[in-house]
C-alpha positions, -999 to +999 in steps of 0.1 A: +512+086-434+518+107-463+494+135-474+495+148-510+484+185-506+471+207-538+468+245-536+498+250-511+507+281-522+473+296-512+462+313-480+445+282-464+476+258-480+502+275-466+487+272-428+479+239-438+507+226-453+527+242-417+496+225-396+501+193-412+542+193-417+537+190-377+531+155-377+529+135-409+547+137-441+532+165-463+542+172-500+522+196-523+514+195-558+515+227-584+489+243-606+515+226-635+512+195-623+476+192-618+473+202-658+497+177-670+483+151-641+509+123-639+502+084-618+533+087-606+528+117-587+500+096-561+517+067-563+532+072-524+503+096-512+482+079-486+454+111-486+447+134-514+437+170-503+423+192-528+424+227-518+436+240-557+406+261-573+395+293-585+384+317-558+350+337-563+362+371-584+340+396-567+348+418-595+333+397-620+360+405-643+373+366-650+361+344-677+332+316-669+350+289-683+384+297-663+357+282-634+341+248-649+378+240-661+399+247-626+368+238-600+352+207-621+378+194-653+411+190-628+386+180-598+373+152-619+409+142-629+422+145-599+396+121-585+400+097-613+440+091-607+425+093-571+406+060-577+431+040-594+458+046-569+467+032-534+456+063-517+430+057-494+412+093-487+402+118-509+395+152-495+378+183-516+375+216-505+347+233-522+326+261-507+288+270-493+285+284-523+281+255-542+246+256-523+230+289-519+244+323-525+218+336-500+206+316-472+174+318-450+177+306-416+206+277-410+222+262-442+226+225-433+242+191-455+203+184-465+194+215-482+192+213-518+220+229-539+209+257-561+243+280-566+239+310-589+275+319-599+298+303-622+319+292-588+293+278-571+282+262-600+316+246-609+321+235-575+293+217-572+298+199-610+332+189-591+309+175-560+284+160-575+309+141-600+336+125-571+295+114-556+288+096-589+323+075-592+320+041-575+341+037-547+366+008-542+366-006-510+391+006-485+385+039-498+366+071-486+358+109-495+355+138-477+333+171-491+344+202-477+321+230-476+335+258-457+321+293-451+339+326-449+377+316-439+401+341-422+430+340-401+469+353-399+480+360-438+444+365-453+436+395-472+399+392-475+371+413-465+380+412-431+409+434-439+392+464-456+366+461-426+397+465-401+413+493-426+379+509-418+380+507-382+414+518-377+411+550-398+383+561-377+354+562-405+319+552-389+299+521-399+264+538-408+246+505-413+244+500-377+202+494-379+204+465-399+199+430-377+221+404-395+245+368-386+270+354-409+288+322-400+333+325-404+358+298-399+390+302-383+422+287-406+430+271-375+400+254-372+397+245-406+434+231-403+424+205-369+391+191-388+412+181-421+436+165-402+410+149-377+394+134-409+432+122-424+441+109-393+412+091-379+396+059-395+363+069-371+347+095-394+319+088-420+328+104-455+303+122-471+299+162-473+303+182-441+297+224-436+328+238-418+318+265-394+329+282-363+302+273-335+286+309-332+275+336-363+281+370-354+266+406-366+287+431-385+280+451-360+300+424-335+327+419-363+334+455-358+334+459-318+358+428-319+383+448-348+383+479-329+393+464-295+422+447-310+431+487-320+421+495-286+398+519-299+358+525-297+334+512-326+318+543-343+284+526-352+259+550-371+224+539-366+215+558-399+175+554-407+169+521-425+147+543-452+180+568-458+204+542-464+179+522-486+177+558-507+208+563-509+219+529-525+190+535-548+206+567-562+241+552-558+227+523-583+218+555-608+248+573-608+274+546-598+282+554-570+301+532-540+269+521-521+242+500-544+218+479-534+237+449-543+265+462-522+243+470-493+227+435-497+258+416-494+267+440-468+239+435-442+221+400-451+226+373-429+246+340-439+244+314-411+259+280-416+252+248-390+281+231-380+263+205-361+269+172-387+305+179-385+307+183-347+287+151-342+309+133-364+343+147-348+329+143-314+350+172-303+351+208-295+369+232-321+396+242-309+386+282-311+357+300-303+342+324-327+355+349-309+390+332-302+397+331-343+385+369-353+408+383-324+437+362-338+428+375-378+422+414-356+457+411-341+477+400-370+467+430-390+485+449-367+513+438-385+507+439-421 
């Protein structure tokens, strides 16, 4: 088998391209390539994995279109060479996002997409067109919509949280009650290749999840014992911390209520479609994949 891999140069392509390289032949196409698009660069590919795309700018300083042209135009030519070659599987990473950018109770395949940003807007364009394309026979697609991914190498928001920890500075939101759902790289990694490798596995759109949402409050405790050090968790009055961002929104300050939004709501995605379909266990817990991301920060 040979898998033709877009977006290698990326945190999730590099570990990736090294889970894949394992086992099966693995080349990688460039950001070049995908703009000057070429038949004869799928003309040996067996699978087609689509990781290339712009990430969510969180701050909101890149163009809209830069978004409908990366996520949707070279999705939808990608797709198209896609169908008129001898590959057989077409898999497309695009994001929760493309759903909901706020989610109450468990976000599952059936709930109906209503994204609010440019990204998830120009993901789901890209999803809804590679749904709309007749598919030859012999041939099959996977949609990809994975949740908060983290692991060795990523510089996320995971990161700055373990920054935090390690310079000793207290976590005053401690009161809120939230979940949000991650994914592991590793675990991300086993289900593309369970889906490449397998001819078991119903195409369609599947939510990548680990199998348990945690609290900020956990995220933290599991940071600082990788430091070997205690969590400082300030259980600072709901009502005080709710004041504060209100007066942070006036004069600009760190804390808004946007920031403490994103920073305390809960995000949990359901896993469940995936895992019936895979009829296996991930291979980490939860748990398992944040202490890995914890204890390779050690080093960077």
């Amino acid at each position: 088998m040979k898998a033709l891999l877009t977006g290698s140069s990326g945190f999730v392509g590099q570990n990736l391209l090294a889970y894949l390289s394992k086992e099966i032949d693995c080349d990688s196409i460039t950001r070049q390539d995908l703009n000057a698009l070429r038949p004869a660069l799928l003309s040996t590919a067996d699978v087609i994995i689509h990781l290339a795309g712009k990430a969510h700018d969180l701050k909101k300083v890149s163009h809209s279109q830069e978004y409908y042209h990366v996520n949707y135009e070279l999705t939808k030519n990608l797709y198209d060479e896609f169908l008129l070659s001898n590959a057989t599987k077409f898999v497309f990473i695009s994001s929760v996002k493309a759903v909901a950018d706020s989610v109450d109770g468990v976000l599952k395949e059936d709930f109906t997409p209503n994204p609010q940003t440019d990204y998830g807007k120009s993901k789901l364009m890209a999803e809804e067109y590679i749904m709309r394309q007749p598919l030859p026979q012999g041939k099959s697609y996977y949609i990809l919509r994975p949740c908060m991914i983290h692991g060795p190498g990523n510089k996320g928001n995971l990161n700055l949280l373990y920054k935090v920890v390690k310079r000793g500075f207290p976590y005053p939101l401690a009161l809120f009650e939230n979940k949000r759902s991650f994914l592991s790289v590793e675990n991300l990694c086993f289900v593309i290749n369970e889906l490449i490798s397998r001819n078991d596995i119903p195409g369609g759109i599947y939510h990548i999840a680990d199998d348990e949402a945690l609290s900020t409050n956990e995220v933290i405790s599991i940071l600082a014992s990788s430091l070997n050090v205690k969590p400082v968790l300030w259980k600072v009055p709901k009502g005080v911390v709710t004041f504060l961002a209100r007066v942070g929104d006036r004069l600009r300050l760190p804390l808004t209520t946007e920031r403490l939004h994103k920073l305390t709501e809960s995000y949990i995605v359901g896993n469940q479609k995936l895992k019936e379909a895979l009829n296996k266990q991930l291979p980490l817990t939860t748990l398992q994949g944040l202490k890995i991301t914890a204890d390779s920060f050690r080093n960077t």
